[in-house]
N, C-alpha and C positions, 0 to 999 in steps of 0.2 A: 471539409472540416480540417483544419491543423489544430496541430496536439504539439504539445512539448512536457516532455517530466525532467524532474530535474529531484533531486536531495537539498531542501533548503536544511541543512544543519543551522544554520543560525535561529532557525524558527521549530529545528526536531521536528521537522516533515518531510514527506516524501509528496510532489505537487502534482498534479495532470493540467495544467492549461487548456482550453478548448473554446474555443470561439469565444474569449475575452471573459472565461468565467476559469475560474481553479478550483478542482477536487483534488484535495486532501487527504495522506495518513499520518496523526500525528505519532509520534514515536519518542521511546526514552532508550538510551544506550548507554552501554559497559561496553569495555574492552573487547568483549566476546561472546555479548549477547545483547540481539535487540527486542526490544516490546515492543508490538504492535496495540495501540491503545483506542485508537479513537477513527473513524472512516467520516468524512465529510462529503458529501456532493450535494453543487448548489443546484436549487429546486429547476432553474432555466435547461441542466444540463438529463433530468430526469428523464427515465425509460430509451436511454440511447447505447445503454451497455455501458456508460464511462464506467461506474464504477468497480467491472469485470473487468474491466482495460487497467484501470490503477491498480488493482490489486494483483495480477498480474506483473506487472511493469513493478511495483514493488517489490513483490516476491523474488522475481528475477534480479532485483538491484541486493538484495538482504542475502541469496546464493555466491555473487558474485564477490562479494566482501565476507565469504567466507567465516560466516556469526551464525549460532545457534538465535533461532528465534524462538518470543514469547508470544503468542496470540491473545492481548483481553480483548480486542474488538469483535463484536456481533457477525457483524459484517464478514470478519474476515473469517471469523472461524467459519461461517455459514459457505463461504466460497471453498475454505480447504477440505473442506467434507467433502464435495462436489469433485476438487478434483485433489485425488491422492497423492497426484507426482509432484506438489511439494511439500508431503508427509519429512523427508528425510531433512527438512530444515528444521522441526523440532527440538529445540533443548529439552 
């Protein structure tokens, strides 16, 4: 399997590539804080954990740039429950 993530800001996404198919978060940003709004994974890439792998790889990209985050996505809230250790990125 190759993966690649990347921050398309042009599109206000955070991407996952994966065997020719891209999961998505799309996201709105301020100065010093991001929204997390919307989780895509295409149906091809279903029950293989991508979308644990994005949100992840997100999370760690939204720490690194040092921004309070906003969570309205289902998904993600559903994952930050699960794992606490990145409660301290809350705005």
């Amino acid at each position: 399997m190759s993966e690649a993530f990347r921050d398309n800001a042009a599109q206000s996404r955070f991407e996952l590539a994966v065997d020719g198919h891209t999961a998505f978060v799309v996201y709105r940003k301020t100065p010093d804080t991001i929204t997390l709004v919307h989780t895509e994974v295409p149906p091809e890439l279903g029950g293989r954990g991508i979308g644990s792998k994005l949100a992840r790889a997100v999370l760690d990209a939204v720490r690194a740039q040092k921004i309070k985050l906003v969570v309205k996505c289902e998904f993600l809230q559903g994952f930050m429950k699960k794992h606490p250790e990145y409660d301290d990125l809350l705005g």
